[in-house]
C-alpha positions as a printed Julia matrix, in Angstrom:
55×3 Matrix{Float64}:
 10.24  10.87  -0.16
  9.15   7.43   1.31
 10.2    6.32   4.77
 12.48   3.33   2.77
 14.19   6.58   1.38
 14.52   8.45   4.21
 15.67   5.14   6.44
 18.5    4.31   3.88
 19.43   8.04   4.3
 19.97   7.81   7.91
 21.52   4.63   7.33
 24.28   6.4    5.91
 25.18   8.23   8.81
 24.48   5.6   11.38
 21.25   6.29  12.68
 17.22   4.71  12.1
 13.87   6.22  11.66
 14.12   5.26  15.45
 16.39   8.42  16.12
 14.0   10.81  14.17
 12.6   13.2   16.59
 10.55  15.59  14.12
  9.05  15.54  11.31
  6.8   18.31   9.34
  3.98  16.82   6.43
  3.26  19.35   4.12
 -0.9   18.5    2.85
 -3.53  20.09   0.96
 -6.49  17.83   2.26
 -5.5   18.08   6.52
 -8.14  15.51   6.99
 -7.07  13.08   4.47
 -3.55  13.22   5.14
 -4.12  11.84   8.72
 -6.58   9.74   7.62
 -3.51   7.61   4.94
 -0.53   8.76   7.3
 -1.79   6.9   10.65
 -1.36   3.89   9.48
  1.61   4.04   7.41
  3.41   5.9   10.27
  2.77   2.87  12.64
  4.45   0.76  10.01
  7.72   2.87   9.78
  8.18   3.48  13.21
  8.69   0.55  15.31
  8.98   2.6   18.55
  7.76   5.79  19.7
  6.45   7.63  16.31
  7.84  11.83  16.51
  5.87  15.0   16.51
  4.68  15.48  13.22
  2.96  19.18  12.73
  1.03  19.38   9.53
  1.23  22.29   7.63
């Protein structure tokens, strides 16, 4: 799921990826992951970005 999925989502119900307080990123490659997710996370999160534990 992309963050333009998961914004229309919220959408729905009234909120923004600004009310998200958690997410969890499921990866193989740990190191890679944070390496792609960094800077794509800045981009869909205008404000403060959430916790995100890897697993």
């Amino acid at each position: 799921m992309t963050y333009a999925n998961s914004a229309k989502i919220l959408a729905q119900f009234g909120a923004t990826l600004d009310h998200v307080m958690e997410k969890t990123l499921y990866v193989l490659d740990v190191d890679e992951a944070f390496a792609v997710a960094g800077e794509v996370r800045k981009e869909a999160y205008a404000k403060a970005r959430p916790s995100a534990p890897a697993i």
